[in-house]
PDB file of N, CA, C and O in Angstrom:
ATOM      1  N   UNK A   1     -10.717 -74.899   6.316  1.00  0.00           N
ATOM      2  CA  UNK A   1      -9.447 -74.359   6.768  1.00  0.00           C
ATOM      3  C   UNK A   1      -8.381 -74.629   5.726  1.00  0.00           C
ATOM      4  O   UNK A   1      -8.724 -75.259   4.725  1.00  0.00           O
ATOM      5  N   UNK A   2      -7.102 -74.214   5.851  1.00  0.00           N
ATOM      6  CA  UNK A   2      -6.210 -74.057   4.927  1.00  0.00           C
ATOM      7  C   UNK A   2      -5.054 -75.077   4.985  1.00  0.00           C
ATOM      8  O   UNK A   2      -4.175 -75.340   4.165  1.00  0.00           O
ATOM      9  N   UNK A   3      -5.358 -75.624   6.346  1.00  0.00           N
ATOM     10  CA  UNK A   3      -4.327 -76.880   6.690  1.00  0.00           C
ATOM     11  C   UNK A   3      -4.478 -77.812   5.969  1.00  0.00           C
ATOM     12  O   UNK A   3      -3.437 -78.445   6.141  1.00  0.00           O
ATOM     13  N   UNK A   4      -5.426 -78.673   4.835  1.00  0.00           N
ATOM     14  CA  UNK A   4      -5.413 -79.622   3.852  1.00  0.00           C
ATOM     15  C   UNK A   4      -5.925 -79.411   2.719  1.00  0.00           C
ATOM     16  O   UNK A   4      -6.817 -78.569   2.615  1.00  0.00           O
ATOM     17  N   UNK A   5      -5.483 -80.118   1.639  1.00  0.00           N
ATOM     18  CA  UNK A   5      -5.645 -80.134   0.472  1.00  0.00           C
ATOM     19  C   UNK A   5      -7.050 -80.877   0.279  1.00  0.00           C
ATOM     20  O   UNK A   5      -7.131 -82.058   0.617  1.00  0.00           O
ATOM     21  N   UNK A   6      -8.041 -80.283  -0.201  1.00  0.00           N
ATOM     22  CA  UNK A   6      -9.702 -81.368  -0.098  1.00  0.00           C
ATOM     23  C   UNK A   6      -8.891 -82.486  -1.194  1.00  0.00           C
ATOM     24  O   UNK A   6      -8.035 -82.277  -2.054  1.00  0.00           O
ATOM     25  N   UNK A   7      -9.504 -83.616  -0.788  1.00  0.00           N
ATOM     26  CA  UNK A   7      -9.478 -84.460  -1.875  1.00  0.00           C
ATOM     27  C   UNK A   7      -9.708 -84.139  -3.364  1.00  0.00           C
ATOM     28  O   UNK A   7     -10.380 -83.171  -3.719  1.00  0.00           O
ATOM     29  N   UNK A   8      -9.279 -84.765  -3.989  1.00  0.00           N
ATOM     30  CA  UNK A   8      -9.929 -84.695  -5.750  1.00  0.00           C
ATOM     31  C   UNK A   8      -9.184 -83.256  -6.076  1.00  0.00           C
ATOM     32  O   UNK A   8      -8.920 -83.077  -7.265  1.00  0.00           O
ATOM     33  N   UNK A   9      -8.776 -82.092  -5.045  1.00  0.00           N
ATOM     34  CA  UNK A   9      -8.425 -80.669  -6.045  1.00  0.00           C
ATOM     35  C   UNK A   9      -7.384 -80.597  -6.230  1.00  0.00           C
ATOM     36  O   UNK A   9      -6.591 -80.626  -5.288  1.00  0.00           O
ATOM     37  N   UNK A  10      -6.964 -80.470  -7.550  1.00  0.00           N
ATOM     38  CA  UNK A  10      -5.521 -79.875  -7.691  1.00  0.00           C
ATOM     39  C   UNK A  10      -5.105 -78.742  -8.612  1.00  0.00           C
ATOM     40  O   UNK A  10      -5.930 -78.393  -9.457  1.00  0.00           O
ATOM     41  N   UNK A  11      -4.225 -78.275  -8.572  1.00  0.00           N
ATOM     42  CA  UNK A  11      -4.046 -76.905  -8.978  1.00  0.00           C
ATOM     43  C   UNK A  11      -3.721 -76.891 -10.439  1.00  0.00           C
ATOM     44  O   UNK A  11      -3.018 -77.600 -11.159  1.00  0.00           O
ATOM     45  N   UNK A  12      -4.701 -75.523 -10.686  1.00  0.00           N
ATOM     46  CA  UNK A  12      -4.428 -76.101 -12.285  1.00  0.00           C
ATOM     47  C   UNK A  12      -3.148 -75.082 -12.866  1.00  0.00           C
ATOM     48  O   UNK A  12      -2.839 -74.004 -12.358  1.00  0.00           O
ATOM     49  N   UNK A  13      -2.484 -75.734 -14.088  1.00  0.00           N
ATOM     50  CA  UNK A  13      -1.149 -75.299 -14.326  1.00  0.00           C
ATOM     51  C   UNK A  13      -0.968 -73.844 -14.555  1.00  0.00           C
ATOM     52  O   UNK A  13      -1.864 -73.091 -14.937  1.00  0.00           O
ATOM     53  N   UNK A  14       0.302 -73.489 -14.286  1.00  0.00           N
ATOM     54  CA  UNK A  14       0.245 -72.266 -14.436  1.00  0.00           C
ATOM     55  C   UNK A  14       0.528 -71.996 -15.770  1.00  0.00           C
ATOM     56  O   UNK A  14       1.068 -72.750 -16.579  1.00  0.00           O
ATOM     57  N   UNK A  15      -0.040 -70.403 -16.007  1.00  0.00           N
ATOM     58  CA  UNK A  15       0.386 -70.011 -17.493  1.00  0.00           C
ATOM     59  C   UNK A  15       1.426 -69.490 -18.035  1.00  0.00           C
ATOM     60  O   UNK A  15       1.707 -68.529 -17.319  1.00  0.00           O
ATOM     61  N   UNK A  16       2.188 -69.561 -18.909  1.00  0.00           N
ATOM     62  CA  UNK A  16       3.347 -68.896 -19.463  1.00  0.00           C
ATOM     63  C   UNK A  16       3.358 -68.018 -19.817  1.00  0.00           C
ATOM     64  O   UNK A  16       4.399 -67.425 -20.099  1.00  0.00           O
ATOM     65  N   UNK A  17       1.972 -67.455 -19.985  1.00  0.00           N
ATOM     66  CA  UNK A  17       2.134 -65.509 -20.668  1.00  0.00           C
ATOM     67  C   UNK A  17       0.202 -65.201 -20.386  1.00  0.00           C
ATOM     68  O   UNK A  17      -0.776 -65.784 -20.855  1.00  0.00           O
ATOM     69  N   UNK A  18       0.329 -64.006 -19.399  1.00  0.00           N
ATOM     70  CA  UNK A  18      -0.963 -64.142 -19.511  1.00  0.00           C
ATOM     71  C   UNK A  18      -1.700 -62.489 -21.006  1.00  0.00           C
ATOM     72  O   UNK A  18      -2.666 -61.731 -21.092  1.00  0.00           O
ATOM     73  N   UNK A  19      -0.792 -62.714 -21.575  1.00  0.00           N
ATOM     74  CA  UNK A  19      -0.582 -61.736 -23.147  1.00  0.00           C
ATOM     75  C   UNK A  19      -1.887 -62.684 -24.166  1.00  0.00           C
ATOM     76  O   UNK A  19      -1.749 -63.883 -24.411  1.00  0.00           O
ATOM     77  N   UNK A  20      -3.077 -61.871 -24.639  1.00  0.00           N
ATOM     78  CA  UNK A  20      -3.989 -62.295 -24.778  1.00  0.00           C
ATOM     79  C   UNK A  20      -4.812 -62.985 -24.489  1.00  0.00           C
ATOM     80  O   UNK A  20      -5.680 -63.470 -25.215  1.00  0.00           O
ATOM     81  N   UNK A  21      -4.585 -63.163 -22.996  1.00  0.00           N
ATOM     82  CA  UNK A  21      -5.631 -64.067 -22.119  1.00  0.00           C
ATOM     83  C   UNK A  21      -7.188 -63.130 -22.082  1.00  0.00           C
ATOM     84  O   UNK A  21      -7.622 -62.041 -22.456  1.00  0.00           O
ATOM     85  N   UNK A  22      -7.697 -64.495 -21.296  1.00  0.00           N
ATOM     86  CA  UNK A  22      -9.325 -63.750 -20.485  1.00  0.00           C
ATOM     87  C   UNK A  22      -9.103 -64.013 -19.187  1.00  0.00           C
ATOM     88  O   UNK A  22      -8.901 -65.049 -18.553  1.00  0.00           O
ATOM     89  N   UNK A  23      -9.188 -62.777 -18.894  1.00  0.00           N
ATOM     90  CA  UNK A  23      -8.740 -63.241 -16.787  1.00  0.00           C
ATOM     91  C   UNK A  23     -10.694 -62.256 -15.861  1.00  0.00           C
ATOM     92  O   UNK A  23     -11.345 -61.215 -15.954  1.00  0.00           O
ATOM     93  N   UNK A  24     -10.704 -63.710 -15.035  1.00  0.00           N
ATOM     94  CA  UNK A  24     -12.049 -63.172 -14.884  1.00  0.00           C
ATOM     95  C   UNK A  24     -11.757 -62.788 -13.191  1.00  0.00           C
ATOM     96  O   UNK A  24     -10.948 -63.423 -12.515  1.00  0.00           O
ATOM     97  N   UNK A  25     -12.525 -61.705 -12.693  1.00  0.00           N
ATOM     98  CA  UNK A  25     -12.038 -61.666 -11.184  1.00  0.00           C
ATOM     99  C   UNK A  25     -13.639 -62.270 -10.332  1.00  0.00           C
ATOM    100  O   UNK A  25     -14.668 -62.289 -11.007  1.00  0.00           O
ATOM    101  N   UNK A  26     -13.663 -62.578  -9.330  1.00  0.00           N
ATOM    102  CA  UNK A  26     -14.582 -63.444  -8.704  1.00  0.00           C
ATOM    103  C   UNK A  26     -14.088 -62.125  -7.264  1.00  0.00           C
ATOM    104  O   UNK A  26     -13.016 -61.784  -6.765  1.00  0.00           O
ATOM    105  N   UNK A  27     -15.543 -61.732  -7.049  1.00  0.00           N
ATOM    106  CA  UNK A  27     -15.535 -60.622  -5.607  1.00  0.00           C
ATOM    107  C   UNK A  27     -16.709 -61.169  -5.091  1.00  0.00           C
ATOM    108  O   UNK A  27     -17.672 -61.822  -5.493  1.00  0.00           O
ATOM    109  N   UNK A  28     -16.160 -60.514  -3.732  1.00  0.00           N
ATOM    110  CA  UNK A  28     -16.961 -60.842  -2.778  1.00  0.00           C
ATOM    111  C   UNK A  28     -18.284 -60.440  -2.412  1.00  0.00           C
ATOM    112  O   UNK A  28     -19.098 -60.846  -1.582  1.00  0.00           O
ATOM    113  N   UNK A  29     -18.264 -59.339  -3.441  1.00  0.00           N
ATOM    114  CA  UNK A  29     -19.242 -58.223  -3.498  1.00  0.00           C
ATOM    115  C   UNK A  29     -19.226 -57.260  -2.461  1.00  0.00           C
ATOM    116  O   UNK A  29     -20.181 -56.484  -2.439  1.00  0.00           O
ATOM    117  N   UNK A  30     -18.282 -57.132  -1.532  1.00  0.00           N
ATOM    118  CA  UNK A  30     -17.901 -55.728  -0.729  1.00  0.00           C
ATOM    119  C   UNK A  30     -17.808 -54.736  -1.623  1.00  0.00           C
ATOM    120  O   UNK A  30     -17.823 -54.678  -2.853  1.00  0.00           O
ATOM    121  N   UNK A  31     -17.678 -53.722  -0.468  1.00  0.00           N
ATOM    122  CA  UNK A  31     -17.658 -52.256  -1.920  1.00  0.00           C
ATOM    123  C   UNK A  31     -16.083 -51.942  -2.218  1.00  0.00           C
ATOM    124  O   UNK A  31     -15.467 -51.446  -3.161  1.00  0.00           O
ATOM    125  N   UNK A  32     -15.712 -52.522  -0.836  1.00  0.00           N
ATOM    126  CA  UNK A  32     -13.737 -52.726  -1.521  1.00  0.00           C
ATOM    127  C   UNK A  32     -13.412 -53.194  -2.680  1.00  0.00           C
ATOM    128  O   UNK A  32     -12.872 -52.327  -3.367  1.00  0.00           O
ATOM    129  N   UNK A  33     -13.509 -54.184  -3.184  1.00  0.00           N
ATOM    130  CA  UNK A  33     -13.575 -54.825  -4.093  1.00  0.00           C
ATOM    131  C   UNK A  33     -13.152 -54.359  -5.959  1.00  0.00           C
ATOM    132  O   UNK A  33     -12.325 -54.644  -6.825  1.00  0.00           O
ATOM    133  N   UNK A  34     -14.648 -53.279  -5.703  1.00  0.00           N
ATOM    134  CA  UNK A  34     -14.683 -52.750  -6.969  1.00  0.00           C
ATOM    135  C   UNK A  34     -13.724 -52.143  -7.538  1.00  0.00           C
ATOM    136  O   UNK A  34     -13.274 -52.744  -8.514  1.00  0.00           O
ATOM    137  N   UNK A  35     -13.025 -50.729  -7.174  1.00  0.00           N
ATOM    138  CA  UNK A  35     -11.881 -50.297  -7.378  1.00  0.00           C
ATOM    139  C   UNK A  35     -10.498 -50.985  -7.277  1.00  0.00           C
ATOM    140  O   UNK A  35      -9.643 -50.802  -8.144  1.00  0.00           O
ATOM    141  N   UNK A  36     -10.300 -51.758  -6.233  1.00  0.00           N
ATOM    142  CA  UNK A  36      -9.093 -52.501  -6.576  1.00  0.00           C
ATOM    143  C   UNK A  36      -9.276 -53.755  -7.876  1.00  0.00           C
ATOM    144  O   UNK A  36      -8.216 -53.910  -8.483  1.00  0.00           O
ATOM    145  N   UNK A  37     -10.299 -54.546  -8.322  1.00  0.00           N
ATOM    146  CA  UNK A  37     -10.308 -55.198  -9.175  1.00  0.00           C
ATOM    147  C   UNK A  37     -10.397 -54.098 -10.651  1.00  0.00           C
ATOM    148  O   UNK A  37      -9.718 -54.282 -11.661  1.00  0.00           O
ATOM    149  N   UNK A  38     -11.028 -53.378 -10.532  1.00  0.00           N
ATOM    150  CA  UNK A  38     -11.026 -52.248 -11.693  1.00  0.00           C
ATOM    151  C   UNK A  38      -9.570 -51.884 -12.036  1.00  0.00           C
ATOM    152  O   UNK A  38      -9.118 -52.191 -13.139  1.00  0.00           O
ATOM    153  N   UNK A  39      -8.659 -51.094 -10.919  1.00  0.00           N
ATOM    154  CA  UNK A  39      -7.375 -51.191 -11.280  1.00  0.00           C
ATOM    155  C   UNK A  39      -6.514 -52.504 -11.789  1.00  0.00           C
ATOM    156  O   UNK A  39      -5.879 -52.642 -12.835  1.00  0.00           O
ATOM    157  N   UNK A  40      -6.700 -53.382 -10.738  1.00  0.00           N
ATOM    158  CA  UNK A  40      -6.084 -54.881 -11.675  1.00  0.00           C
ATOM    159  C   UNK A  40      -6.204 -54.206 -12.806  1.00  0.00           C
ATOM    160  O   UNK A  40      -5.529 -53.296 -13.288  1.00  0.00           O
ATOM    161  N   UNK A  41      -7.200 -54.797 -13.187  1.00  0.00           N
ATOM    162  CA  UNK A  41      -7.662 -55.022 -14.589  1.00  0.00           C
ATOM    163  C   UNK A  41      -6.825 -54.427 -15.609  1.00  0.00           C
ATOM    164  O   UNK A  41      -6.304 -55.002 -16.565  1.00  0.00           O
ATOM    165  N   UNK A  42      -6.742 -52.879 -15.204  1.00  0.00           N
ATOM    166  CA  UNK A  42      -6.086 -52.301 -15.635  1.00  0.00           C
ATOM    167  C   UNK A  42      -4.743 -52.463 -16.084  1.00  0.00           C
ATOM    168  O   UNK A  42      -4.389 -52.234 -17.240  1.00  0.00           O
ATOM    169  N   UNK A  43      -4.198 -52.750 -15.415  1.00  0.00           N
ATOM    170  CA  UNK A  43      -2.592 -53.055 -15.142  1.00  0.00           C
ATOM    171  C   UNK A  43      -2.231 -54.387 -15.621  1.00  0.00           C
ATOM    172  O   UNK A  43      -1.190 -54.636 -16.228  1.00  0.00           O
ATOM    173  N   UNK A  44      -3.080 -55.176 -15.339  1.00  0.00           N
ATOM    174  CA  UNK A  44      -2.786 -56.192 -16.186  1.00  0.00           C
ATOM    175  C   UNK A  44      -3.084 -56.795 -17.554  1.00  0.00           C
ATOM    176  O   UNK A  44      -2.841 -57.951 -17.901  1.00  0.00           O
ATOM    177  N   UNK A  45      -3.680 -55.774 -18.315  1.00  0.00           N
ATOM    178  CA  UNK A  45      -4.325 -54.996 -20.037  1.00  0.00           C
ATOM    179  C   UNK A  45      -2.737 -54.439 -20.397  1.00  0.00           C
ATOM    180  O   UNK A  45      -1.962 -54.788 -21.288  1.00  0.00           O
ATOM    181  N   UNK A  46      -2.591 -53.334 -19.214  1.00  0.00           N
ATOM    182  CA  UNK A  46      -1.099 -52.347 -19.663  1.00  0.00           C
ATOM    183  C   UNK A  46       0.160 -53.075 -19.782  1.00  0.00           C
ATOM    184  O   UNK A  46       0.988 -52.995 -20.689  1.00  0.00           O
ATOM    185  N   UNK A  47       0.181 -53.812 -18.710  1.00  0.00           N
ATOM    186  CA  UNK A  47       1.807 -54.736 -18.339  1.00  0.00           C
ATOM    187  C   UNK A  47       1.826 -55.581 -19.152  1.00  0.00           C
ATOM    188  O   UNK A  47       2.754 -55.668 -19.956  1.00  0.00           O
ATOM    189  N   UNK A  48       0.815 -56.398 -19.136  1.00  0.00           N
ATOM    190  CA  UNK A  48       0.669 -57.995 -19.504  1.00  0.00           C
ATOM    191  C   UNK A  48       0.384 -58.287 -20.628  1.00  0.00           C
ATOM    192  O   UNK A  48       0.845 -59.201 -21.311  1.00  0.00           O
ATOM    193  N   UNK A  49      -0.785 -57.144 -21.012  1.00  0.00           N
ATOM    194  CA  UNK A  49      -1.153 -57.767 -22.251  1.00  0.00           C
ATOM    195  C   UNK A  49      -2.370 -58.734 -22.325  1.00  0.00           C
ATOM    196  O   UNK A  49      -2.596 -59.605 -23.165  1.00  0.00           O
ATOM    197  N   UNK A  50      -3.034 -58.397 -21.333  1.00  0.00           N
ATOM    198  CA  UNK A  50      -4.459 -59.323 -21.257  1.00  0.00           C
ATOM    199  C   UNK A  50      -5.336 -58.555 -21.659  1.00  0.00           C
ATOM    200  O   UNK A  50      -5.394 -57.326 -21.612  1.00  0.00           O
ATOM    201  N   UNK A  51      -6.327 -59.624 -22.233  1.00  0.00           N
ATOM    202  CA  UNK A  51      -6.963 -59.465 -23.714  1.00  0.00           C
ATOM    203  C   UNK A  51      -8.359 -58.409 -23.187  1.00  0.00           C
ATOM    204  O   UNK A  51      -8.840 -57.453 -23.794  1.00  0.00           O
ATOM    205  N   UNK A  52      -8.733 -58.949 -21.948  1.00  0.00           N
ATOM    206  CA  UNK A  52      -9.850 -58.956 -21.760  1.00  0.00           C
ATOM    207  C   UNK A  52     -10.301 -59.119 -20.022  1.00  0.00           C
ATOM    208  O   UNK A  52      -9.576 -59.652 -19.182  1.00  0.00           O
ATOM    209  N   UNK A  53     -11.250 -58.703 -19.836  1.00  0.00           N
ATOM    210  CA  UNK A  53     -11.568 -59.158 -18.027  1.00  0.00           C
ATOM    211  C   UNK A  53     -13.218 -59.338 -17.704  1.00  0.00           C
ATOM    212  O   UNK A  53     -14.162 -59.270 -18.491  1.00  0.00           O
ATOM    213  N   UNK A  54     -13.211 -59.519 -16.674  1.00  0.00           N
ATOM    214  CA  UNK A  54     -14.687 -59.730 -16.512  1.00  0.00           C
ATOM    215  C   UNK A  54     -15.091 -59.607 -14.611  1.00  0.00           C
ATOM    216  O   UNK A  54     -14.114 -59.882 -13.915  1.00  0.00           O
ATOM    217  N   UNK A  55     -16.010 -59.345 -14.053  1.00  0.00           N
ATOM    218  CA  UNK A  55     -16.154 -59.222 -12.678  1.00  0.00           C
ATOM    219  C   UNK A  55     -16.878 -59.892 -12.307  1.00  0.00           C
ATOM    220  O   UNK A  55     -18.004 -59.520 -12.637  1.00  0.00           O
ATOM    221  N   UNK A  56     -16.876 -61.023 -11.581  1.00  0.00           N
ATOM    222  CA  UNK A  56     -17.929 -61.653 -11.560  1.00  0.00           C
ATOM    223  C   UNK A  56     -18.074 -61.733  -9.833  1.00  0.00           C
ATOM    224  O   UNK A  56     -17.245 -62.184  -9.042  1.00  0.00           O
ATOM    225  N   UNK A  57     -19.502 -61.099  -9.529  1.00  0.00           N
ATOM    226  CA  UNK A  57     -19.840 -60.954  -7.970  1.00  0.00           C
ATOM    227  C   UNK A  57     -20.694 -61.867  -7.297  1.00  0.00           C
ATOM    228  O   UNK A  57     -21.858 -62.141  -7.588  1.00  0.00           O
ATOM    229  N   UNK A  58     -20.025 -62.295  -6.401  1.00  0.00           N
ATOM    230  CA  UNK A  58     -21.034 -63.574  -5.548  1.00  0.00           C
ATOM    231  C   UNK A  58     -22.287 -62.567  -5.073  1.00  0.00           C
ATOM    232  O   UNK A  58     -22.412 -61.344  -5.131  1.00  0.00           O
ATOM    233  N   UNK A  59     -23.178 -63.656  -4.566  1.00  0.00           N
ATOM    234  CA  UNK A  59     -24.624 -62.817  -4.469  1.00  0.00           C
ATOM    235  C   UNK A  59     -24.481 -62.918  -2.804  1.00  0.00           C
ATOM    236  O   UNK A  59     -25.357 -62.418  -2.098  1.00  0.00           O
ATOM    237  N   UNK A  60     -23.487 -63.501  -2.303  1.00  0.00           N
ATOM    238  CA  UNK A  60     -23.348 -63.552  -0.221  1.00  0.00           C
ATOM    239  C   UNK A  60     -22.113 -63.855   0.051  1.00  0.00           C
ATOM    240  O   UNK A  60     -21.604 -64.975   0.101  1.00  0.00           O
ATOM    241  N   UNK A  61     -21.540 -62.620   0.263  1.00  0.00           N
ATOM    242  CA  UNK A  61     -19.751 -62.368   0.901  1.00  0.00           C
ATOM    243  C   UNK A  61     -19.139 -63.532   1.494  1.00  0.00           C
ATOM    244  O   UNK A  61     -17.960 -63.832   1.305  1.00  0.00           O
ATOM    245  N   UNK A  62     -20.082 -64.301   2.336  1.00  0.00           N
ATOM    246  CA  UNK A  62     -19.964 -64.966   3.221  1.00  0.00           C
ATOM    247  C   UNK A  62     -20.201 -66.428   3.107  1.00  0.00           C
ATOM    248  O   UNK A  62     -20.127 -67.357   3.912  1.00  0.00           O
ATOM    249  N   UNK A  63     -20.583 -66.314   1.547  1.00  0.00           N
ATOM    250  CA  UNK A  63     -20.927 -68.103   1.232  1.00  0.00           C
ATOM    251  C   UNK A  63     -19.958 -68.252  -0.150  1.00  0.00           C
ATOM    252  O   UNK A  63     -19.595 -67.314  -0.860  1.00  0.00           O
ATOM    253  N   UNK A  64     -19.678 -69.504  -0.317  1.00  0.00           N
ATOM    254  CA  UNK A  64     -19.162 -70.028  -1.718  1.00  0.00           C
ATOM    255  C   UNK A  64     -20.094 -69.277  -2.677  1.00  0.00           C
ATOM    256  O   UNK A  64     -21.287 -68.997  -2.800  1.00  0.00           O
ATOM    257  N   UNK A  65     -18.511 -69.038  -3.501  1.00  0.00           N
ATOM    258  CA  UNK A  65     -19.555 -68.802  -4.855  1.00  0.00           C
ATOM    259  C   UNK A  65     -20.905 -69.182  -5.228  1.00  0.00           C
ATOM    260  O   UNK A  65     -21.499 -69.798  -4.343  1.00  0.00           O
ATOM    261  N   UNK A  66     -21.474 -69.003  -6.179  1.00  0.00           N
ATOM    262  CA  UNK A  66     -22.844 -69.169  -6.992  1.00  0.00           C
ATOM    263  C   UNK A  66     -22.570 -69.968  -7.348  1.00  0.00           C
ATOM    264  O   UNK A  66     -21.390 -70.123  -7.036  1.00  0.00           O
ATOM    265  N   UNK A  67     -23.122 -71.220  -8.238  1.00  0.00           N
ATOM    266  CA  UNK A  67     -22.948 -72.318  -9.040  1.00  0.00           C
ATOM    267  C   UNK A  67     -22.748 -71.113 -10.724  1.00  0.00           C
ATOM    268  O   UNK A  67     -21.702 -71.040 -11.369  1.00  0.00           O
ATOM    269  N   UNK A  68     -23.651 -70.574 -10.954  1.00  0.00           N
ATOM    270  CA  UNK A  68     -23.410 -70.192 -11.892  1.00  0.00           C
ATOM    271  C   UNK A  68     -22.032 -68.680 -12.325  1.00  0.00           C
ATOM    272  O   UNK A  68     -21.749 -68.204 -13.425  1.00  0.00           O
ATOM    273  N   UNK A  69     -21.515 -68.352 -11.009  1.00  0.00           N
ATOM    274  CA  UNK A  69     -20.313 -68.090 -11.393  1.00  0.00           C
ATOM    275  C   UNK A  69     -19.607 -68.908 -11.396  1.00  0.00           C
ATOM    276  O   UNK A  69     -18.815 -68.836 -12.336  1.00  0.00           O
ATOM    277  N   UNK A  70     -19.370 -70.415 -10.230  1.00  0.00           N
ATOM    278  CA  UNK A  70     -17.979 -71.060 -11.015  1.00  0.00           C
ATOM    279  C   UNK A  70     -18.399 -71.643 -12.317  1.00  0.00           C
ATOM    280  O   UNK A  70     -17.449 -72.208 -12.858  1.00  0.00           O
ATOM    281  N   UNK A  71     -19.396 -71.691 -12.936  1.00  0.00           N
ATOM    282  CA  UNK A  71     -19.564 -72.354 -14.338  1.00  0.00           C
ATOM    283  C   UNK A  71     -19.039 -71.130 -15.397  1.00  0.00           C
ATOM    284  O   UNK A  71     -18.518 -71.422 -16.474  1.00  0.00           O
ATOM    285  N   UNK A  72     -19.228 -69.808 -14.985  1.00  0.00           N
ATOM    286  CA  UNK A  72     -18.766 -68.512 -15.763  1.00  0.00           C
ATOM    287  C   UNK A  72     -17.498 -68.876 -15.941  1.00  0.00           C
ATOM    288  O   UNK A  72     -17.029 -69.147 -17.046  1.00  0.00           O
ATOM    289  N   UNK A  73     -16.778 -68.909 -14.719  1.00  0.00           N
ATOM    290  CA  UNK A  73     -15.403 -68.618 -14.478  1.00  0.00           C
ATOM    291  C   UNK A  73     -14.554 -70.043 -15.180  1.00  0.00           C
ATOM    292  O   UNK A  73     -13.324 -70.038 -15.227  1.00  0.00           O
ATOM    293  N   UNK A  74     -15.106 -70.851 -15.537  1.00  0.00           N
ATOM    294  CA  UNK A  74     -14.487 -71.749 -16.661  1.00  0.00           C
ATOM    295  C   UNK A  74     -14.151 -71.816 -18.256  1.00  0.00           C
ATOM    296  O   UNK A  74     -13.581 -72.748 -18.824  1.00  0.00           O
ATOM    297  N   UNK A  75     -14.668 -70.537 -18.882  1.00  0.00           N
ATOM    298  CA  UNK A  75     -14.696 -69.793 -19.297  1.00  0.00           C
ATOM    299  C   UNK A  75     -13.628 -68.578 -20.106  1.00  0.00           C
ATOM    300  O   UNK A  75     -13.545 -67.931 -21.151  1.00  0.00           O
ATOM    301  N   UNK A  76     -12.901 -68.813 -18.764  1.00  0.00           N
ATOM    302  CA  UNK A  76     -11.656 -67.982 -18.511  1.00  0.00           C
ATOM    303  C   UNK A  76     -10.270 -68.717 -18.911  1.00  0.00           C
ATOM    304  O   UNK A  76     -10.262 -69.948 -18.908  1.00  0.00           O
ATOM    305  N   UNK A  77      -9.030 -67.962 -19.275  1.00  0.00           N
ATOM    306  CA  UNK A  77      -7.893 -68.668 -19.034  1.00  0.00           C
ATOM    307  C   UNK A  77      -7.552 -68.328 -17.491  1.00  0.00           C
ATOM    308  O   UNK A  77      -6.856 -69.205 -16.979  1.00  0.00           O
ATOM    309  N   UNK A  78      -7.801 -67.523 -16.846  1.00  0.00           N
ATOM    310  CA  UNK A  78      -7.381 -67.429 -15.301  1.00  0.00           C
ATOM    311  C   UNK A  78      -8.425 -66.744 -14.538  1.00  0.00           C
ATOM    312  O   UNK A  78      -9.086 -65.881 -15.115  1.00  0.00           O
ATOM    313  N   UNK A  79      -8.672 -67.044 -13.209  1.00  0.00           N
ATOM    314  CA  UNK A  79      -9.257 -66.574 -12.068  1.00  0.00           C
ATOM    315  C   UNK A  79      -8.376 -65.843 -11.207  1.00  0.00           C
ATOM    316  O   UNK A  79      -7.205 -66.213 -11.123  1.00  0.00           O
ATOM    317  N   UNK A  80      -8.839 -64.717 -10.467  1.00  0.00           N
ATOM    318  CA  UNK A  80      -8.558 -64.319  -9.777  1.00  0.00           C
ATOM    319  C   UNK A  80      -9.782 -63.941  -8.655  1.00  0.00           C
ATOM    320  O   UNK A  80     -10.790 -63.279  -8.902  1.00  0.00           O
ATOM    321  N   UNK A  81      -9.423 -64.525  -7.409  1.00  0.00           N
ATOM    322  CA  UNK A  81     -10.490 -64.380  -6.249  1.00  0.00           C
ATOM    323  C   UNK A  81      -9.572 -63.299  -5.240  1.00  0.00           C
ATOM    324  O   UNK A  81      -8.375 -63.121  -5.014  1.00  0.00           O
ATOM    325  N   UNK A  82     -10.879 -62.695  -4.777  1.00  0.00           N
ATOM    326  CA  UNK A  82     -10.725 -61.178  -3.506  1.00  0.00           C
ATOM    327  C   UNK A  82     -12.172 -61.421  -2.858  1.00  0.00           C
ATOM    328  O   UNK A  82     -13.238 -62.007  -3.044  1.00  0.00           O
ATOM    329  N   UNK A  83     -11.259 -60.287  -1.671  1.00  0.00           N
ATOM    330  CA  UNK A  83     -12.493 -60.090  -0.485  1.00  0.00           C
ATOM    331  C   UNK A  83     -11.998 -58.465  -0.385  1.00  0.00           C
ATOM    332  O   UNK A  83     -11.037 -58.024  -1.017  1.00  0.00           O
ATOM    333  N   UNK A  84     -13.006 -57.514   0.708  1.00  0.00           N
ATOM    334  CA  UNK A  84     -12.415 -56.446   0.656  1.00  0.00           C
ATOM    335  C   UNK A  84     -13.787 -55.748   1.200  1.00  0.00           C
ATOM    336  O   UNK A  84     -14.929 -55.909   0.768  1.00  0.00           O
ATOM    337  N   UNK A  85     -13.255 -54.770   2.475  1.00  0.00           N
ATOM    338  CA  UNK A  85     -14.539 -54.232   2.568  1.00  0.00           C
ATOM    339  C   UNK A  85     -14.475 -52.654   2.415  1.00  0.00           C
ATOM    340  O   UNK A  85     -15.507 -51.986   2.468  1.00  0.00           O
TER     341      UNK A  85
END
């Protein structure tokens, strides 16, 4: 639930320009998903100035990530997580 902070996590800092970043998106693998992260992407290449993107799809909507996407997604200067059906 959203009412506490788990132990040990804290938020990591924010960035000052995301202008040549790598921003990776983490889906849920709904079929919503695809097109709205595709546009991101977009828009934030056009506006922003990000370098680069990547999609990275859990293999069960309904469970935590993969181990081997959050090891992808470190990788990245930023994450972005969605759901979407």
């Amino acid at each position: 639930t959203h009412e506490a902070v788990p132990a040990g996590v804290q938020h990591a800092p924010r960035l000052a320009s995301l202008s040549g970043k790598n921003v990776a998106f983490i889906s849920n693998g709904k079929e919503g998903t695809t097109g709205f992260f595709k546009h991101l992407s977009s828009f934030l290449k056009e506006e922003y100035g990000v370098a680069d993107t990547r999609l990275l799809v859990k293999s069960n909507y309904s469970a935590p990530a993969d181990l081997h996407i959050m090891q992808s997604a470190k990788e990245f200067d930023a994450v972005v997580t969605g759901l979407g059906d």
